[in-house]
Backbone as a printed PyTorch tensor [residue, N CA C, xyz], in Angstrom:
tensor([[[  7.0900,   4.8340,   9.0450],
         [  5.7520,   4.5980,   8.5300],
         [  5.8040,   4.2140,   7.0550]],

        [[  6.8500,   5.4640,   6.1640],
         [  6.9410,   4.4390,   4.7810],
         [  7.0190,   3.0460,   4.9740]],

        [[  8.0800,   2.5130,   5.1240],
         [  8.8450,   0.7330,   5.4110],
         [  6.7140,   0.0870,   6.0450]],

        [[  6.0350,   0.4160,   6.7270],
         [  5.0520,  -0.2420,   6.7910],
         [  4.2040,  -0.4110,   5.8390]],

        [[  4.0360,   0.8920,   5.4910],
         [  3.3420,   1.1230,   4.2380],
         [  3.7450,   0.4200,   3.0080]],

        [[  4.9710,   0.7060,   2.5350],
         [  4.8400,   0.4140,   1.0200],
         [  6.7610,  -0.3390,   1.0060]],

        [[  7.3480,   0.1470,   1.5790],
         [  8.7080,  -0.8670,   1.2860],
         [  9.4030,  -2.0170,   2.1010]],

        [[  8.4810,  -1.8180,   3.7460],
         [  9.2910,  -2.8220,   4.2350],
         [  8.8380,  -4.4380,   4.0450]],

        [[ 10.0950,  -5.4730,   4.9420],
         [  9.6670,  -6.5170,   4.2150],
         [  8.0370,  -7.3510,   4.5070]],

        [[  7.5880,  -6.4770,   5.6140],
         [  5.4840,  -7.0160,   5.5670],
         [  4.8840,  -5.3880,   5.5860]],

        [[  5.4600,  -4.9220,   4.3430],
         [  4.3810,  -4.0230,   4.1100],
         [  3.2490,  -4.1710,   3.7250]],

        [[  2.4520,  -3.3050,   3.9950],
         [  0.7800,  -3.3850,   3.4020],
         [  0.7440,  -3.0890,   1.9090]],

        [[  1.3920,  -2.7400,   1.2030],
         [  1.5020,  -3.1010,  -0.0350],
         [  1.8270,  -4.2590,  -0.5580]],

        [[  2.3950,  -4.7790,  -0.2290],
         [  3.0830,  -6.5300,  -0.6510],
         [  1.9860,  -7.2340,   0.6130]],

        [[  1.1800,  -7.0480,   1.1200],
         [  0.8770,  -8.2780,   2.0590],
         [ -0.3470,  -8.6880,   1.0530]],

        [[ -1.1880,  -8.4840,   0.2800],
         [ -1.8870,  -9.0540,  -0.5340],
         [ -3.3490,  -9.2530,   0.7370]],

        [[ -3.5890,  -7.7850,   1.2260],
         [ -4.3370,  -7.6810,   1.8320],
         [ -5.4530,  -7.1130,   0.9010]],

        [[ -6.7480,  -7.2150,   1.4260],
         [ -8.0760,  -6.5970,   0.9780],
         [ -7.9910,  -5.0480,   0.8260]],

        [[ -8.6680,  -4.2810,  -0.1160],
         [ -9.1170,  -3.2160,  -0.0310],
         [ -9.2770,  -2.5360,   0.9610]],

        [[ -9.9140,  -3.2130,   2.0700],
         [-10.6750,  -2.8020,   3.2790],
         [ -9.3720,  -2.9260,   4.4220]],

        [[ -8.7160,  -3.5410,   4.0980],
         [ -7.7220,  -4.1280,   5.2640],
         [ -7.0190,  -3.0250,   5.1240]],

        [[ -6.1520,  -2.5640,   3.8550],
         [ -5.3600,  -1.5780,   3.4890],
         [ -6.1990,  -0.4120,   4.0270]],

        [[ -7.0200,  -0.2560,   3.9380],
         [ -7.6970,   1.1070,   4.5530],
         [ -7.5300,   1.2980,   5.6440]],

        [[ -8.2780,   0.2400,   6.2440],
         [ -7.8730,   0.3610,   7.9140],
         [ -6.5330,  -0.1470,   8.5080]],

        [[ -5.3940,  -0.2390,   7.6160],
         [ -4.0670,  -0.0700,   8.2310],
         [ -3.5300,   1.5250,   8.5610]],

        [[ -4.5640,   2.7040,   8.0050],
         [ -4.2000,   3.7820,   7.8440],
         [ -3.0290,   4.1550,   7.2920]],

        [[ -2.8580,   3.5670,   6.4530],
         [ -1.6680,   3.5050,   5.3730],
         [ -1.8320,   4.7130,   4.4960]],

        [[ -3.3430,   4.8950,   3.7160],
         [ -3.5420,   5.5030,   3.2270],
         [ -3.9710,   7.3000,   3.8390]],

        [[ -4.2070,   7.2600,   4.9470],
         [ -4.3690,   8.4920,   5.3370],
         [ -3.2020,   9.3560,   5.2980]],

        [[ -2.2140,   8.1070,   5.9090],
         [ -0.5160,   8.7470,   6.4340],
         [ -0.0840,   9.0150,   4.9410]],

        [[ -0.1000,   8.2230,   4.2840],
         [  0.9310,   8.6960,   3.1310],
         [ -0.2630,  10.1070,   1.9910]],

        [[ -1.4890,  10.2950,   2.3970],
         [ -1.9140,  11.2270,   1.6970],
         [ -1.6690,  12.3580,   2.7350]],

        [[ -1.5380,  12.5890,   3.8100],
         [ -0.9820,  13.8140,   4.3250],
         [  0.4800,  14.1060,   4.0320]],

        [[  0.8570,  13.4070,   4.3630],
         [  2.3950,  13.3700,   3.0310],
         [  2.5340,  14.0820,   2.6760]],

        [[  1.7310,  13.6230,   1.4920],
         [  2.3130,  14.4240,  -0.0140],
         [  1.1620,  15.5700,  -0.1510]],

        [[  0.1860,  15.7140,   0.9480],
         [ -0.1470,  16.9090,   0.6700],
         [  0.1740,  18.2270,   1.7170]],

        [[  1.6570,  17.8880,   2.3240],
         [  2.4590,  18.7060,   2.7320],
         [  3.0310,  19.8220,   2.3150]],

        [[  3.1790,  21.2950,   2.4100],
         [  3.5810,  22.0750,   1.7380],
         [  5.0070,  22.2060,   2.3080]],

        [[  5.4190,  21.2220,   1.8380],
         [  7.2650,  21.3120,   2.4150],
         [  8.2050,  20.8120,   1.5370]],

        [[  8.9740,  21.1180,   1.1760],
         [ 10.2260,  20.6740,   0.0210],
         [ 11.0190,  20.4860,   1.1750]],

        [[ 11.5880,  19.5650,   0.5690],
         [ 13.1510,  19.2140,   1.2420],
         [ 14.1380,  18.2780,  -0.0280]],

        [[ 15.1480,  18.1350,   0.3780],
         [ 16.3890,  17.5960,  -0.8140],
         [ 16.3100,  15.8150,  -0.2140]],

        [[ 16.4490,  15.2550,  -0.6120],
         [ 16.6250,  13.6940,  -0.8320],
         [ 17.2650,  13.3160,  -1.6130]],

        [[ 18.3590,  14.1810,  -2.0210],
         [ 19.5050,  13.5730,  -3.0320],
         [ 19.3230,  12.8940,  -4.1710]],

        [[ 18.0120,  13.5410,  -4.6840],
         [ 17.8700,  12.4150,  -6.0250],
         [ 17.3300,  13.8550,  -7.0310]],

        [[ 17.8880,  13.6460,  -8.3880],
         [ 18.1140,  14.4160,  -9.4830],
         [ 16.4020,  14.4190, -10.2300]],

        [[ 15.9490,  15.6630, -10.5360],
         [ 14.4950,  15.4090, -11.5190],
         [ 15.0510,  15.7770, -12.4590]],

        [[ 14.7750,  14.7660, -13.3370],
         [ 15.0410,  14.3050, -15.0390],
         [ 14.2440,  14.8930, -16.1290]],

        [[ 14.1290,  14.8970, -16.8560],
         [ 13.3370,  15.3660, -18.3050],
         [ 12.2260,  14.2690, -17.8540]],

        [[ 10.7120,  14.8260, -18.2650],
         [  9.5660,  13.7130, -18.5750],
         [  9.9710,  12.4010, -19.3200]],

        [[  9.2190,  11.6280, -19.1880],
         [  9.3950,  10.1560, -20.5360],
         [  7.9000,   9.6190, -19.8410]],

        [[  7.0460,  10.2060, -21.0370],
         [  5.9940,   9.8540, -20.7020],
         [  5.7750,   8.0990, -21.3350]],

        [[  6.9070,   7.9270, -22.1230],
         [  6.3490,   6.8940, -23.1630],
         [  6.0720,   5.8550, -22.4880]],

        [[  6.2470,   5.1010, -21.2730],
         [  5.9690,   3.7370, -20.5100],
         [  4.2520,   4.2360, -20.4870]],

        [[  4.3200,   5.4350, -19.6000],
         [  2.6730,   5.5440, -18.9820],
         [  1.7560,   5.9280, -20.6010]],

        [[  2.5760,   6.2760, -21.5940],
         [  1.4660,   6.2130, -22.8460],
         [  1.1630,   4.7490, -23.1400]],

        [[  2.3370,   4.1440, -23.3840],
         [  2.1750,   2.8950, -23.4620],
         [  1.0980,   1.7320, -22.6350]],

        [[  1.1460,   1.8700, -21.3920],
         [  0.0180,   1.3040, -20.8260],
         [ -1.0270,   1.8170, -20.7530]],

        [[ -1.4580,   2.7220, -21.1280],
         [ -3.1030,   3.2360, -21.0370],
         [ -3.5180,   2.0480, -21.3120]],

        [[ -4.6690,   2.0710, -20.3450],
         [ -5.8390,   1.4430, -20.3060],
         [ -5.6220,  -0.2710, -20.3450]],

        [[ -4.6390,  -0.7090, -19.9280],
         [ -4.2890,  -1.9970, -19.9720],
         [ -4.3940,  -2.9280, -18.8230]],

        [[ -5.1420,  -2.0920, -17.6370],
         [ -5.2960,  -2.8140, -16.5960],
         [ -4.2970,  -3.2690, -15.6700]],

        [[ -3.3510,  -2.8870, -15.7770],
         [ -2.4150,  -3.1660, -14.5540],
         [ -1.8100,  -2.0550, -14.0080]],

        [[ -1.6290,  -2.0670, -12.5070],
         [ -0.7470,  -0.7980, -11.8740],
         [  0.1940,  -1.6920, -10.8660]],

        [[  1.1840,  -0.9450, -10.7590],
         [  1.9090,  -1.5900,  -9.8340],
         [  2.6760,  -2.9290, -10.3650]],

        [[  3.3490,  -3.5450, -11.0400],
         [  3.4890,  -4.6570, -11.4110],
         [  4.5590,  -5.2960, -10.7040]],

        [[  4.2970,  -6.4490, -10.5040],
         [  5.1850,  -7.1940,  -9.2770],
         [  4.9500,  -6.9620,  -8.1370]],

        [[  3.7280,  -6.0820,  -7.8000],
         [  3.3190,  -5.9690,  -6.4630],
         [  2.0040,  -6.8500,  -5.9670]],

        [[  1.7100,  -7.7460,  -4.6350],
         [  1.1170,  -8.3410,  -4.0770],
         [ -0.0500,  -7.6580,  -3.8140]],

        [[ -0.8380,  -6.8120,  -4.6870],
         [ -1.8990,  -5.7750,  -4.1540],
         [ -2.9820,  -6.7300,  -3.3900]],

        [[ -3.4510,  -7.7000,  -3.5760],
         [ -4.4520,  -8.3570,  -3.3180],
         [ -6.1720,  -8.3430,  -4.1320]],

        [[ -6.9860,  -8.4120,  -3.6100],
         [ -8.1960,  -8.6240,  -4.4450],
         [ -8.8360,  -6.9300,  -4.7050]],

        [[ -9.4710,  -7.2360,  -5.6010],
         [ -9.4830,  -5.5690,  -6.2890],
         [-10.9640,  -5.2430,  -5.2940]],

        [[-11.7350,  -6.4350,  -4.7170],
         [-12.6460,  -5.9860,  -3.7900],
         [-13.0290,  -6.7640,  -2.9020]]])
């Protein structure tokens, strides 16, 4: 379901679909039960010290996601 969602190669993130389209791919339901799972597990990847400085840096600059095909904002 990730790979549909957000990494594979016609994910609904890169398809430069509508607001509305992305919704009703249920993309968004699946990946918010997700992460509002009360489950840890290991994925072999290390958590680092903060570095907030990129996300200070863009405040308020209007872009998220960059290099991604989001599509029309409505």
């Amino acid at each position: 379901m990730f790979d549909t969602c957000c990494t594979g190669p016609t994910s609904v993130c890169d398809s430069g679909a509508s607001p509305g389209a992305i919704d009703a791919s249920g993309c968004i339901g699946t990946l918010d039960r997700f992460n509002n799972l009360e489950t840890t597990f290991d994925i072999g990847l290390k958590q680092g010290a903060a570095a907030p400085g990129a996300c200070r840096n863009s405040k308020n600059n209007g872009f998220l996601n960059p290099g991604r095909n989001l599509g029309p904002a409505r």
